[in-house]
C-alpha positions in Angstrom: -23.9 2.8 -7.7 -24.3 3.6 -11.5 -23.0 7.0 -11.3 -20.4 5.7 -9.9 -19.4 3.3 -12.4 -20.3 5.6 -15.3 -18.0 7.9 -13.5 -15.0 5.3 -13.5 -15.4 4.0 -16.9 -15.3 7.5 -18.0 -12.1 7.9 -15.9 -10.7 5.1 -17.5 -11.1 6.5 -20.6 -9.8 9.5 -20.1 -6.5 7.7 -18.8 -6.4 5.1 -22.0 -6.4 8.5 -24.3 -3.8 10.1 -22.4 -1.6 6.4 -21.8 -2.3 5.0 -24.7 -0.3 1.6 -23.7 -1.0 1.6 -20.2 -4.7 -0.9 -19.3 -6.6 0.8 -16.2 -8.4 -1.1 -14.4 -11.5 0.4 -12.2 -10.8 4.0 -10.4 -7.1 3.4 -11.4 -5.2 6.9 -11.9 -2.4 8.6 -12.9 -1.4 11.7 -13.0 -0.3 14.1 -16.3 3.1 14.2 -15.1 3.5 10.7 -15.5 5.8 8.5 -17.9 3.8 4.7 -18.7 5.7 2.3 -20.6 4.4 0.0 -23.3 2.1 -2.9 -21.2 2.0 -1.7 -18.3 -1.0 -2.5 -16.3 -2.4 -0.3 -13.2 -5.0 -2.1 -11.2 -8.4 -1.0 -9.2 -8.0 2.2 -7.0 -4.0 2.4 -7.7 -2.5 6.0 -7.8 0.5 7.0 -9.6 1.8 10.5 -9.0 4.6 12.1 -10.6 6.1 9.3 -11.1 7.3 6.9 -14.4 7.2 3.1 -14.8 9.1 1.4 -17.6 7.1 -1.5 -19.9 6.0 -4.5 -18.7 5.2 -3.6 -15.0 1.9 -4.2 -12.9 1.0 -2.6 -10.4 -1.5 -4.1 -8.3 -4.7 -2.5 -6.9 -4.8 -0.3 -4.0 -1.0 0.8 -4.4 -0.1 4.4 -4.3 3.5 5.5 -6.0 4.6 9.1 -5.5 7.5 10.4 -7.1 9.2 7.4 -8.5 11.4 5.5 -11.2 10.3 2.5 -11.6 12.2 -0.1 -14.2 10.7 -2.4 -17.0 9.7 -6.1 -15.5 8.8 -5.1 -12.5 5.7 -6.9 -10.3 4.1 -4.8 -7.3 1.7 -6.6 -5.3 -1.5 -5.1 -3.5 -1.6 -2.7 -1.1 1.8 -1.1 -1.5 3.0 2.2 -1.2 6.0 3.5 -2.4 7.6 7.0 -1.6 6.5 7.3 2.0 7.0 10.9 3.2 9.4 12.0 6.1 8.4 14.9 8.3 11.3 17.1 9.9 12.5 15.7 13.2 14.6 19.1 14.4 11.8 21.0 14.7 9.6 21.8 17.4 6.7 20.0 15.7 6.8 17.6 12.7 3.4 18.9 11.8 3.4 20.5 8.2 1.0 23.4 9.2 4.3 25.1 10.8 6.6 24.4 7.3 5.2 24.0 4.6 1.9 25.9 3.2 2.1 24.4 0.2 0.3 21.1 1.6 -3.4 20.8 0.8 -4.4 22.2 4.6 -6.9 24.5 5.6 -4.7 26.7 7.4 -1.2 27.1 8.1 1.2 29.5 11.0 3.9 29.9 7.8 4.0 31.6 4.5 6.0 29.6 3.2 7.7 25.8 2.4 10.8 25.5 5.4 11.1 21.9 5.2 11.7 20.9 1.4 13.5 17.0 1.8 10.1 15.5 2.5 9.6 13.2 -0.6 13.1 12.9 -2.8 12.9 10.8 -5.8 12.8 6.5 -5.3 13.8 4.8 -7.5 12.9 0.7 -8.4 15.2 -0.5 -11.0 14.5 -3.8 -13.1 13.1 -7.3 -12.5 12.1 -6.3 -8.9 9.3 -8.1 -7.4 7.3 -6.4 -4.2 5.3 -8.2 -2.0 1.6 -7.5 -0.8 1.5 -4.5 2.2 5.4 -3.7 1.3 6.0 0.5 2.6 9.0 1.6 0.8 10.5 5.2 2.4 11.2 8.1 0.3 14.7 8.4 -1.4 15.4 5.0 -1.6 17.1 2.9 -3.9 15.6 -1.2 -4.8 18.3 -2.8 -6.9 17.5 -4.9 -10.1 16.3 -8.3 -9.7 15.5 -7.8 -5.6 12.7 -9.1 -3.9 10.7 -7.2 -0.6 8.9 -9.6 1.3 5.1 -8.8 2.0 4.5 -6.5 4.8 8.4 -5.1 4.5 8.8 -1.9 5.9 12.2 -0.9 3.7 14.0 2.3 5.1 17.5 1.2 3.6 18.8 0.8 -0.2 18.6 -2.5 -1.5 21.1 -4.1 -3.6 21.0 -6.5 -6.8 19.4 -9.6 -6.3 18.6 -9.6 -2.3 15.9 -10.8 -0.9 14.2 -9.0 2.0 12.3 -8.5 4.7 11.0 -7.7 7.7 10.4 -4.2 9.5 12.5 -2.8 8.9 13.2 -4.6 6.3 16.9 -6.5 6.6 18.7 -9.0 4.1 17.4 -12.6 4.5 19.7 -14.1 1.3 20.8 -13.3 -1.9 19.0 -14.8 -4.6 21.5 -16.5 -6.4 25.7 -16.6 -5.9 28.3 -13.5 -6.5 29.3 -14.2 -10.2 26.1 -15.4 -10.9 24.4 -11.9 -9.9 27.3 -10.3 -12.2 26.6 -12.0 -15.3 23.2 -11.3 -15.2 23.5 -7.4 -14.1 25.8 -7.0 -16.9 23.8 -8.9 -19.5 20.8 -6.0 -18.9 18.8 -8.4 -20.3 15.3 -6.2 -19.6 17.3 -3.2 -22.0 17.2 -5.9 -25.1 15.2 -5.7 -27.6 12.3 -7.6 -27.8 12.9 -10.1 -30.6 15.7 -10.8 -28.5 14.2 -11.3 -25.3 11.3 -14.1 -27.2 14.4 -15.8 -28.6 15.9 -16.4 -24.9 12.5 -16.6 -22.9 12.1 -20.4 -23.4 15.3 -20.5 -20.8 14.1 -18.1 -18.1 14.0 -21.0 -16.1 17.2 -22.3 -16.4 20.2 -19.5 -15.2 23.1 -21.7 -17.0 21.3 -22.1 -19.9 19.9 -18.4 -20.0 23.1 -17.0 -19.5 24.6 -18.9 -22.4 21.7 -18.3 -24.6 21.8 -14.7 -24.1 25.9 -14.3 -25.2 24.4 -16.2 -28.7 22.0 -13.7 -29.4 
């Protein structure tokens, strides 16, 4: 037990030298080919792989990200994984020992990768809040400002400002009306600069009032 937690703080070391502006919490990990934004926070046992995340995120433990974008703002619950892999459904057999040897497998019939579509890139824009258990399919697209219910299984893009859920996960409302979505995806408030966004914070809770305060700054 105190190997093991030599071994982690170690780790976590390691990761604070190499993200500088990123906190790690215990057996948290990312990879080199990683891009962590300024306060970003990785909890216990999450794993980032080839992925970025913009400032200001958390991701919470157990969560595993593969080859994502991931915007600034942005709250991931527990549990979630993001850039699940597809296996080819043409084939004879969707196992990956018959197309694709570059797999960490013990043996393979194929010398070589057949089947290269398996994990394209996701990407998570803004302000978008994902629930506890949420399994988000390769490829896809989460629109700024969306929220995925806990234990969503989300196959499809999501737009702007939706709320969903469900498995597969399907639209349950938007969060606020038509124009109101508008002014606020063409305000980018998260793309401000920070001065800015202290300035305007006091009215977060207020949409009117935010709206209008952000046109005076």
């Amino acid at each position: 037990m105190f190997l093991n937690k030599i071994k982690s703080a170690i780790r976590r070391y390691q990761m604070k030298k190499i993200f500088s502006n990123t906190t790690f919490y215990a057996n948290a990990f990312a990879d080199n080919t990683c891009i962590l934004g300024e306060n970003t926070v990785l909890f216990q046992s999450t794993n980032v792989l080839n992925s970025s995340i913009r400032k200001y995120t958390y991701v919470q433990a157990n969560s595993n990200i593969y080859n994502a974008e991931i915007g600034p703002f942005c709250s991931i619950a527990s549990g979630v994984t993001i850039g699940l892999a597809e296996h080819p459904t043409h084939m004879v057999s969707t196992s990956p020992i018959f197309y694709d040897n570059t797999q960490p497998l013990p043996y393979f019939f194929t010398d070589k990768k057949l089947f290269s579509e398996n994990l394209p890139r996701t990407t998570i824009d803004a302000d978008v809040w994902i629930g506890q258990g949420v399994m988000i399919k390769s490829g896809i697209t989460i629109g700024v400002g969306a929220v995925i219910g806990a234990g969503a299984v989300v196959t499809n893009d999501v737009d702007p400002y939706s709320i969903v859920g469900g498995v597969p996960a399907k639209l349950i409302r938007k969060r606020f009306d038509e124009d109101i979505c508008e002014e606020l995806l063409e305000s980018k408030w998260w793309e401000i600069d920070e001065n800015k966004i202290q300035k305007i914070a006091p009215y977060f809770s207020n949409i009117e009032k935010f709206i209008n305060e952000l046109k005076r700054v």
